[in-house]
TIMI-757869 format. One record per residue: residue number from 1; residue in three letters; chain; x, z, y of N, C-alpha, C, O in turn. Coordinates in nm, 4 decimals. Layout:
+------+------+-------+----------+----------+----------+----------+----------+----------+----------+----------+----------+----------+----------+----------+
| resi | resn | chain |     n_xx |     n_zz |     n_yy |    ca_xx |    ca_zz |    ca_yy |     c_xx |     c_zz |     c_yy |     o_xx |     o_zz |     o_yy |
+------+------+-------+----------+----------+----------+----------+----------+----------+----------+----------+----------+----------+----------+----------+
|  NUM |  ALA |     A |        X |        Z |        Y |        X |        Z |        Y |        X |        Z |        Y |        X |        Z |        Y |
...
+------+------+-------+----------+----------+----------+----------+----------+----------+----------+----------+----------+----------+----------+----------+
END
This chain:
+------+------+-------+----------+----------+----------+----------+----------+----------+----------+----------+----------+----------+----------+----------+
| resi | resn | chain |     n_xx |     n_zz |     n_yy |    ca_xx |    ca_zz |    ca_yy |     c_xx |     c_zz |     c_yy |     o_xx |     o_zz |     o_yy |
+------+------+-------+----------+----------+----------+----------+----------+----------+----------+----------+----------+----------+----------+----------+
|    1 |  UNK |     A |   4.1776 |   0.1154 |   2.5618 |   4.1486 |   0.1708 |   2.6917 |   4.0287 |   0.0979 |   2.7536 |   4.0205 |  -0.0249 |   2.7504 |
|    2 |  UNK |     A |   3.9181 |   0.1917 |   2.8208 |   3.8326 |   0.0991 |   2.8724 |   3.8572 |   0.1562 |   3.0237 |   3.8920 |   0.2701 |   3.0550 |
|    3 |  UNK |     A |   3.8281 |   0.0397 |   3.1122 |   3.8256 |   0.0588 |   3.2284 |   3.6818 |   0.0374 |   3.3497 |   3.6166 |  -0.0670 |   3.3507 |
|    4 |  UNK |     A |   3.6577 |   0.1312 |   3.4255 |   3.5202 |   0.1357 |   3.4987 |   3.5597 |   0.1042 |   3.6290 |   3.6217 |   0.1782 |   3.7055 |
|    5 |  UNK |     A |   3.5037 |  -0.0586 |   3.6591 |   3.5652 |  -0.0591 |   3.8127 |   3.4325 |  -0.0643 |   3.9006 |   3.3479 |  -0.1514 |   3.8804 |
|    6 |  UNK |     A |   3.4222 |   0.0062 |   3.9718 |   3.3312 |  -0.0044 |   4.1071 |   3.3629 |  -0.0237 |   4.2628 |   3.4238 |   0.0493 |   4.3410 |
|    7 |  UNK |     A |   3.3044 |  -0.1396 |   4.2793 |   3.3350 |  -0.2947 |   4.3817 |   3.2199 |  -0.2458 |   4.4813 |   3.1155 |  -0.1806 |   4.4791 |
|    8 |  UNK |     A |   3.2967 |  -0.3120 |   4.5647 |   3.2296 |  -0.3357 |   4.6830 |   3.2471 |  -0.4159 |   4.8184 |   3.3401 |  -0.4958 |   4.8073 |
|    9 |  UNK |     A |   3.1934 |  -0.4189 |   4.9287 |   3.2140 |  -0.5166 |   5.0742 |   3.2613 |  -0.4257 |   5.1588 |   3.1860 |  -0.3301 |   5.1777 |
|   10 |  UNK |     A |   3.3273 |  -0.4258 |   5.1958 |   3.3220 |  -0.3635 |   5.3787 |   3.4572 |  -0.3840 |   5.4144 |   3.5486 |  -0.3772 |   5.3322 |
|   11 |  UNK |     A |   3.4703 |  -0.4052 |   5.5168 |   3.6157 |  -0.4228 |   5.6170 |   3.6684 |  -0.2674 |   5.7210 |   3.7626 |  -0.2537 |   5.7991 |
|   12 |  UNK |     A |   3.5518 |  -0.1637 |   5.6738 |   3.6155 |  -0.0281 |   5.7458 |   3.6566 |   0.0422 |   5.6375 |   3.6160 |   0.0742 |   5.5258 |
|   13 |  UNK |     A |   3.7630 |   0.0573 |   5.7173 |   3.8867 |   0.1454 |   5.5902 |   3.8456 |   0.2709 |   5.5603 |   3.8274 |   0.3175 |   5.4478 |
|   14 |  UNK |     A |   3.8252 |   0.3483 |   5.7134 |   3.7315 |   0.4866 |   5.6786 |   3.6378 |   0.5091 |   5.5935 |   3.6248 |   0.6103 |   5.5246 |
|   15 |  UNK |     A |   3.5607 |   0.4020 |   5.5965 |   3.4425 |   0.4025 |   5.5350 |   3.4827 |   0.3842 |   5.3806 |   3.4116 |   0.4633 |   5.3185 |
|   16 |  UNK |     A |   3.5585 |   0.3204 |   5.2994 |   3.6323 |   0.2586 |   5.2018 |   3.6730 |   0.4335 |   5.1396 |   3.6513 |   0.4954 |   5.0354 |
|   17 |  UNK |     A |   3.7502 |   0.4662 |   5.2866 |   3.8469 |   0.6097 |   5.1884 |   3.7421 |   0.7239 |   5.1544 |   3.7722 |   0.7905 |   5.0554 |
|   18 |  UNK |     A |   3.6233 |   0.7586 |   5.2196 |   3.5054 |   0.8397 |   5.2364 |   3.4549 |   0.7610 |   5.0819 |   3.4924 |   0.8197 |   4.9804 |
|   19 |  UNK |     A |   3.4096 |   0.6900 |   5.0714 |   3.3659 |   0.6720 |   4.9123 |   3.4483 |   0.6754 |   4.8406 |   3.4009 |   0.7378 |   4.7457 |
|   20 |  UNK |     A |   3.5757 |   0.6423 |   4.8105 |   3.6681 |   0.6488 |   4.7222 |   3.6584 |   0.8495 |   4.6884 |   3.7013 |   0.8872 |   4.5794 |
|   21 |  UNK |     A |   3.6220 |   0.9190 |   4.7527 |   3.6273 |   1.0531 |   4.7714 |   3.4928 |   1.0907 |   4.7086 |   3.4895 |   1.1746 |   4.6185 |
|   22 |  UNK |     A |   3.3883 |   1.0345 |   4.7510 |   3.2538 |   1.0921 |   4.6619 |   3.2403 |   0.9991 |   4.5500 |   3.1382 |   1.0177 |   4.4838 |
|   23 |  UNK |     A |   3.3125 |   0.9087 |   4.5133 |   3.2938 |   0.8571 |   4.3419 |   3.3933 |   0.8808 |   4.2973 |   3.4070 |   0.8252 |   4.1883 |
|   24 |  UNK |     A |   3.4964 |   0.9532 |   4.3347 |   3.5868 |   1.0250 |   4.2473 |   3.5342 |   1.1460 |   4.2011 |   3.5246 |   1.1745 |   4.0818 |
|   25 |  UNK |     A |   3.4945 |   1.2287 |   4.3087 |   3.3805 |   1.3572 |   4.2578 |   3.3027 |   1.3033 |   4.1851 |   3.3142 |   1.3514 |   4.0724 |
|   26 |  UNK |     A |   3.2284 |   1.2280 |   4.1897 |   3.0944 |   1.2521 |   4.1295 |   3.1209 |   1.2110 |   3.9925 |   3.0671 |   1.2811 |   3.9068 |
|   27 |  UNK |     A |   3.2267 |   1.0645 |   3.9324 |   3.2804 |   1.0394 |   3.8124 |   3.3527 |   1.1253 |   3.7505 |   3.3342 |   1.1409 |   3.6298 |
|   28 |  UNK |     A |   3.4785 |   1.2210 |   3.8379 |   3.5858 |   1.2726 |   3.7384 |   3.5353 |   1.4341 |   3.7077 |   3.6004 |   1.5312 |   3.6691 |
|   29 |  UNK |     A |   3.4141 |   1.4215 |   3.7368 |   3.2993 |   1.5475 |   3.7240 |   3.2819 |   1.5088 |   3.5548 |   3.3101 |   1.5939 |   3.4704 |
|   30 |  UNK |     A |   3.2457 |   1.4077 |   3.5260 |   3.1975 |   1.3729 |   3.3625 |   3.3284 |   1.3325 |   3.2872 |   3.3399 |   1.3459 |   3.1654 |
|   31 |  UNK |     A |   3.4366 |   1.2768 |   3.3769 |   3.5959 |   1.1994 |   3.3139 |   3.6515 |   1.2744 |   3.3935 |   3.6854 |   1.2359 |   3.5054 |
|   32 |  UNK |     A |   3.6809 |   1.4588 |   3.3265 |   3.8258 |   1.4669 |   3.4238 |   3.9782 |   1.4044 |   3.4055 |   4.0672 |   1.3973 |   3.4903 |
|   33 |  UNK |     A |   3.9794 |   1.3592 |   3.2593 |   4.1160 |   1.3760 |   3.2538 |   4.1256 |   1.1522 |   3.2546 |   4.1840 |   1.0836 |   3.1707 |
|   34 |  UNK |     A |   4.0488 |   1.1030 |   3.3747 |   4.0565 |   0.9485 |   3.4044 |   4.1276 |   0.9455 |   3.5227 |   4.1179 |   1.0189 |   3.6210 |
|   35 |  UNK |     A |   4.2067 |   0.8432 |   3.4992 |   4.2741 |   0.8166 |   3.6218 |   4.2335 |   0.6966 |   3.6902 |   4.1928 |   0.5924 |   3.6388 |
|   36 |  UNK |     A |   4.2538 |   0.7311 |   3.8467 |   4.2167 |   0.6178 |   3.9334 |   4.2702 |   0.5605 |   4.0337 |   4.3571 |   0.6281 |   4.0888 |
|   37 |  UNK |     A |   4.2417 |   0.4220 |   4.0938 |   4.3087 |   0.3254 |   4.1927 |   4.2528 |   0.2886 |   4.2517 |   4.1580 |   0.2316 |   4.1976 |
|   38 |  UNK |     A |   4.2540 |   0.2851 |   4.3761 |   4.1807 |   0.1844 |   4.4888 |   4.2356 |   0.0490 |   4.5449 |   4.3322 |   0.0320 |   4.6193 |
|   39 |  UNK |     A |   4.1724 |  -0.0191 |   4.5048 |   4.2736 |  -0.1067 |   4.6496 |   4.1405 |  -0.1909 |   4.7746 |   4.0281 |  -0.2333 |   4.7480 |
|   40 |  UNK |     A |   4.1760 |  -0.1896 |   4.8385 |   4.1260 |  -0.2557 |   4.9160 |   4.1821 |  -0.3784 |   5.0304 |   4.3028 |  -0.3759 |   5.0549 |
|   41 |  UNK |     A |   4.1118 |  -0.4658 |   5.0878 |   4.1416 |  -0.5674 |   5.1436 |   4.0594 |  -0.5924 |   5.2925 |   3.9665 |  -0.6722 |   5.3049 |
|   42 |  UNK |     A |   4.0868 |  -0.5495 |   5.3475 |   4.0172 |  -0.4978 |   5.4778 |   4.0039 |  -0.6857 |   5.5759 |   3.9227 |  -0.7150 |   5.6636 |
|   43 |  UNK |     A |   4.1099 |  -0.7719 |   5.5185 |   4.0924 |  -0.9328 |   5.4689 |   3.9880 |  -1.0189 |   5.4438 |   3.9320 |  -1.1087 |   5.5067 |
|   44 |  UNK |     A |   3.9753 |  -0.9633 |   5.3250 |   3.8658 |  -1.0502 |   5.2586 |   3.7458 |  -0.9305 |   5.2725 |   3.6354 |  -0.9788 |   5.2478 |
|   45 |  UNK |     A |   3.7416 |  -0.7978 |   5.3034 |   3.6255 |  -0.7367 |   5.3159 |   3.6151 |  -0.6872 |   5.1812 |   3.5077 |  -0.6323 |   5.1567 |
|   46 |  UNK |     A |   3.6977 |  -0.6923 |   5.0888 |   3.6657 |  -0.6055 |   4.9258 |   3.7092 |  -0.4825 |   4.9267 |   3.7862 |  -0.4430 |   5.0143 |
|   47 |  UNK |     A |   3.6510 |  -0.3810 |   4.7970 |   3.7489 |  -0.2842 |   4.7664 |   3.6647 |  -0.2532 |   4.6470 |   3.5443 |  -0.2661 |   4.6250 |
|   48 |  UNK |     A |   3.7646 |  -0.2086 |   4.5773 |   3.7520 |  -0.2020 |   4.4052 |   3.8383 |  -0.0099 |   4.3956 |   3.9545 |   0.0235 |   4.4189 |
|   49 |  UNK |     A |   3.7354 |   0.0616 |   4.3587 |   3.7946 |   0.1773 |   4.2831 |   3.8041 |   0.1525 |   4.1036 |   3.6914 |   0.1374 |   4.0565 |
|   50 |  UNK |     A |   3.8842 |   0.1480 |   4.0291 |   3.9445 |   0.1385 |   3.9451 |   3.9290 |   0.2420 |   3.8416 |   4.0389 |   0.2957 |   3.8552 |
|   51 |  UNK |     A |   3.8740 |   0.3048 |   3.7527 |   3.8634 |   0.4348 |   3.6724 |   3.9265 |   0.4030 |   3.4873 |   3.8533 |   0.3697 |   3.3942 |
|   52 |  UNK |     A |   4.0706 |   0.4249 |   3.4800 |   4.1115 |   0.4334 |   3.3571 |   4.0785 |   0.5605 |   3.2612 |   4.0948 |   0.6809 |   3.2811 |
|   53 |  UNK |     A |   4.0275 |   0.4912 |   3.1526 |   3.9920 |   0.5728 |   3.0548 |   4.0209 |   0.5632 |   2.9552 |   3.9463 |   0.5011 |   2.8795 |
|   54 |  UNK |     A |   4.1685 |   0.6315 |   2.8963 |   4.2506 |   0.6137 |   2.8272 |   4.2648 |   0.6468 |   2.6865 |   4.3491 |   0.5981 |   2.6111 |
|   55 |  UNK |     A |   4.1374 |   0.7716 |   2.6427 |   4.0993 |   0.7833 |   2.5424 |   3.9914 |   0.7123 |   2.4729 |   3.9770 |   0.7177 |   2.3508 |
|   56 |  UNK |     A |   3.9146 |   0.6446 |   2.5534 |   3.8340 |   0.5480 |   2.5069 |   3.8550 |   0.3979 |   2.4629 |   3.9295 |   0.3141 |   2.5138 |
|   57 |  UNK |     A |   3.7702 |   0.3858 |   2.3556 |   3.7992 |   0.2620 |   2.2799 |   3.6644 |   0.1188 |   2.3273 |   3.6848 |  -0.0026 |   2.3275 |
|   58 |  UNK |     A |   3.5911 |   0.1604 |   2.3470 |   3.4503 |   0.0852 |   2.3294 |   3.3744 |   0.1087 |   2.4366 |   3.3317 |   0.2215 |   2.4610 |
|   59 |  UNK |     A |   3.3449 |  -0.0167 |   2.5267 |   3.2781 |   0.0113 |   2.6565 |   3.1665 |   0.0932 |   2.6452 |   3.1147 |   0.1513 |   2.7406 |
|   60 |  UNK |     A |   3.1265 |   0.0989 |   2.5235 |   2.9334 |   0.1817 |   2.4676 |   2.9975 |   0.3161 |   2.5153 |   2.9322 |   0.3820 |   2.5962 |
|   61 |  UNK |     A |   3.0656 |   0.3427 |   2.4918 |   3.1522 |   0.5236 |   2.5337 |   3.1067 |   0.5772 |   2.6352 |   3.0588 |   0.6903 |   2.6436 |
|   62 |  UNK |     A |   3.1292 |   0.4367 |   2.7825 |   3.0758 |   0.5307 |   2.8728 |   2.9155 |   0.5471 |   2.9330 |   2.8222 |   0.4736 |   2.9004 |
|   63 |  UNK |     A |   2.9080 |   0.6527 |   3.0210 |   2.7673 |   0.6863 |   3.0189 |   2.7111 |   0.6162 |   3.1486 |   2.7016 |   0.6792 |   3.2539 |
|   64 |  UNK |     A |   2.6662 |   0.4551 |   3.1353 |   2.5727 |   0.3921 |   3.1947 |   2.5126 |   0.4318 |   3.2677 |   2.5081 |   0.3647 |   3.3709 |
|   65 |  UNK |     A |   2.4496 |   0.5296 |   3.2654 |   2.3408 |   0.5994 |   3.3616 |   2.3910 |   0.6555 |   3.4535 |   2.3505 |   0.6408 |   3.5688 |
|   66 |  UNK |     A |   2.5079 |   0.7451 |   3.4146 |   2.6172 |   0.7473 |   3.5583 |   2.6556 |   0.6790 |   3.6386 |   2.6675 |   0.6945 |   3.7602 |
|   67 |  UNK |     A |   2.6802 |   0.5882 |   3.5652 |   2.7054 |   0.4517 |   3.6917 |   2.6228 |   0.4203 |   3.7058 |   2.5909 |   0.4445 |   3.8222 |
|   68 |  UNK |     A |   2.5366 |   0.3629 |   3.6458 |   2.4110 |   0.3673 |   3.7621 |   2.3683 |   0.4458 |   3.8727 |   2.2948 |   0.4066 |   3.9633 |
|   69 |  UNK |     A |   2.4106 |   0.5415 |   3.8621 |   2.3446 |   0.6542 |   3.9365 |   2.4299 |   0.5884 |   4.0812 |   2.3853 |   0.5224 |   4.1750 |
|   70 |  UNK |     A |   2.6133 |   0.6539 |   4.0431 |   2.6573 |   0.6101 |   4.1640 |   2.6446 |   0.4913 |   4.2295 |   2.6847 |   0.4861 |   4.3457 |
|   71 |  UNK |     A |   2.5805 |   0.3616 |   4.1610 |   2.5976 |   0.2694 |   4.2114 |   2.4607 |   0.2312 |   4.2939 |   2.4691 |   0.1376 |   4.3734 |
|   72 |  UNK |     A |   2.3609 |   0.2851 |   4.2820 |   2.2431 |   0.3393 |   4.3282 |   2.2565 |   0.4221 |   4.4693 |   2.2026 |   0.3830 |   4.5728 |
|   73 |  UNK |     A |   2.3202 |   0.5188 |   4.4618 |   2.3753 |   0.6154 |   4.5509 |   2.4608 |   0.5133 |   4.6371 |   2.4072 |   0.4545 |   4.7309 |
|   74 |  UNK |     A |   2.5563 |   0.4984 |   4.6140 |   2.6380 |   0.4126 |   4.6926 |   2.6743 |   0.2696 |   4.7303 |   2.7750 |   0.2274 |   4.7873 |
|   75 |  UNK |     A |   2.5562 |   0.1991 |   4.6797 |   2.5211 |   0.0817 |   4.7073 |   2.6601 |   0.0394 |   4.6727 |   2.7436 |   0.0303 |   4.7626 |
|   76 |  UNK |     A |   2.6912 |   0.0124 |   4.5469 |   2.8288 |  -0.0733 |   4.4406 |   2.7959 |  -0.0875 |   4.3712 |   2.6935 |  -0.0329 |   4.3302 |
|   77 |  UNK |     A |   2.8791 |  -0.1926 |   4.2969 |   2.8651 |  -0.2953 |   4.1907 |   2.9591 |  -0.2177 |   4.0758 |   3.0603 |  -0.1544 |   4.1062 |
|   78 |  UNK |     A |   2.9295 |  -0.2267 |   3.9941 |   3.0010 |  -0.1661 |   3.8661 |   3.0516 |  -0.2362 |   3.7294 |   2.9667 |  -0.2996 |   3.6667 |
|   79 |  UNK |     A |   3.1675 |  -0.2305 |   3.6844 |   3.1773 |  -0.3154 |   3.5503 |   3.2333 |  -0.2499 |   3.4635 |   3.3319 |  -0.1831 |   3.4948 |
|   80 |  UNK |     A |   3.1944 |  -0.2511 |   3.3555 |   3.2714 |  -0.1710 |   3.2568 |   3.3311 |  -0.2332 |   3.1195 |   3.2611 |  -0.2834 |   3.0315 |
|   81 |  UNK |     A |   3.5112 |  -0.2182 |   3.1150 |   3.5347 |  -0.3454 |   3.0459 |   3.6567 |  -0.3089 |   2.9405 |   3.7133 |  -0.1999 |   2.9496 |
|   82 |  UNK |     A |   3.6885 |  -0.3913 |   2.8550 |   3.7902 |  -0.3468 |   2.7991 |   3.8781 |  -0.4466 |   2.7080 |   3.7969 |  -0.4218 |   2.6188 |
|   83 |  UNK |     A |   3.9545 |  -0.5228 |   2.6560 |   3.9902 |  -0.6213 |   2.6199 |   3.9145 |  -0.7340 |   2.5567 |   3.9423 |  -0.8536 |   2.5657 |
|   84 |  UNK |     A |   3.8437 |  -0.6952 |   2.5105 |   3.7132 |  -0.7637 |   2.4306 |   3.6101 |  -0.8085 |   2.4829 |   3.5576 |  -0.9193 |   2.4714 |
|   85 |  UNK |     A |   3.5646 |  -0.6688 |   2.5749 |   3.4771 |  -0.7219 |   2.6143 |   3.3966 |  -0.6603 |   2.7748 |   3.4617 |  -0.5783 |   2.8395 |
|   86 |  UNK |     A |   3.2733 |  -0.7000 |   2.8231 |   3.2650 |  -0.6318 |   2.9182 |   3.1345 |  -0.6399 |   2.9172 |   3.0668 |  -0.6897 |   2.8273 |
|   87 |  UNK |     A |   3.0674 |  -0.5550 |   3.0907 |   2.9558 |  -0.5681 |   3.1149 |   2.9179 |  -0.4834 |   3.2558 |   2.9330 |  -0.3619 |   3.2689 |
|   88 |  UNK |     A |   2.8599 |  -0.5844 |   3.3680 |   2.8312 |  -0.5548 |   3.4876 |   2.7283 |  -0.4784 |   3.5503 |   2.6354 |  -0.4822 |   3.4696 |
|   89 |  UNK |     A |   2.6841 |  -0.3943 |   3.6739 |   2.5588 |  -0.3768 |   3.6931 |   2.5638 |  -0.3583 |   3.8239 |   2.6180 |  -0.2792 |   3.9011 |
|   90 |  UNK |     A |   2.4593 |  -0.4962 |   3.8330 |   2.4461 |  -0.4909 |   4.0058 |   2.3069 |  -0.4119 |   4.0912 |   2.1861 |  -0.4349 |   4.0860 |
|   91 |  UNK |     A |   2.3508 |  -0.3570 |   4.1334 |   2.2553 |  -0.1887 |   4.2093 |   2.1668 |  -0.3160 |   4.2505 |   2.0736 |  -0.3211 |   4.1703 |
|   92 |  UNK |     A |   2.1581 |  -0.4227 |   4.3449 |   2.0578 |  -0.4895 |   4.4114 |   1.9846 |  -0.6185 |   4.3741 |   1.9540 |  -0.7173 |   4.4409 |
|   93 |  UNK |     A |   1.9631 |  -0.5795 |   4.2214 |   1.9485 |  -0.7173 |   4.1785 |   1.8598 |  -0.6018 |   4.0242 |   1.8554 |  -0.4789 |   4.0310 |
|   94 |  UNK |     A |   1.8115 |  -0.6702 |   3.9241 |   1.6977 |  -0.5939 |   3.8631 |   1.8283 |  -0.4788 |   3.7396 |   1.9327 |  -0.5205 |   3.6894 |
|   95 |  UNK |     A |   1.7697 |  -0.3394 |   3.7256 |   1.8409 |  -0.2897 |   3.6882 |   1.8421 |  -0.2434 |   3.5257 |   1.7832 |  -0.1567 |   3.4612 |
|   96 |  UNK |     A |   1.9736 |  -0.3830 |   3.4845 |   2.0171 |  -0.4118 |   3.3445 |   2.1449 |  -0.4246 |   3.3336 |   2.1884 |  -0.5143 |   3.4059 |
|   97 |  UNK |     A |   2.2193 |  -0.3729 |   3.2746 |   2.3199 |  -0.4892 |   3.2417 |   2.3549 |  -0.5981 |   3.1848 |   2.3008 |  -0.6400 |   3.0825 |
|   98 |  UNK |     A |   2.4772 |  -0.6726 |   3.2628 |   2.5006 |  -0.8349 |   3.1915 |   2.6367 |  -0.7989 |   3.1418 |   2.7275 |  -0.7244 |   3.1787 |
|   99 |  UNK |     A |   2.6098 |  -0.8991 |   3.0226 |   2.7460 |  -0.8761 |   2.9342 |   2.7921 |  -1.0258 |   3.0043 |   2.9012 |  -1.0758 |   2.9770 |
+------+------+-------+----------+----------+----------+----------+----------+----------+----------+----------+----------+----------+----------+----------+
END
């Protein structure tokens, strides 16, 4: 199973549930059949949407450029990971990923 989590800051919940809503569209547009979780911490100011992808074996599977895209679009951090192994991409910082 690989899993796609996209992170972020903010302490407004509204604001938190309003993206959880356009990166569910815009991801389960390419992964319909992925399931997903939010949690957030209105606390510490985090929130992590969660994207299980249950037929996939190998983080290379998923399509990078998508996440990029949303994470571009929605100013988030993205990781894409799976027992082995992983790899991050931060929208505000030069655009590569780090394993």
């Amino acid at each position: 199973m690989v899993t796609v989590n996209f992170y972020g800051y903010s302490d407004d919940e509204d604001f938190v549930n309003n993206l959880q809503v356009q990166i569910n569209e815009r991801f389960a547009n390419d992964y319909p059949d992925c399931q997903s979780e939010l949690t957030f911490s209105q606390e510490d100011e985090e929130f992590s949407l969660i994207f299980s992808l249950t037929e996939f074996k190998s983080i290379d599977e998923v399509d990078t450029f998508l996440c990029e895209e949303i994470c571009h679009e929605r100013e988030v951090y993205c990781e894409i990971s799976n027992s082995e192994s992983k790899k991050t991409f931060y929208y505000d910082e030069e655009d590569e990923w780090v394993s």
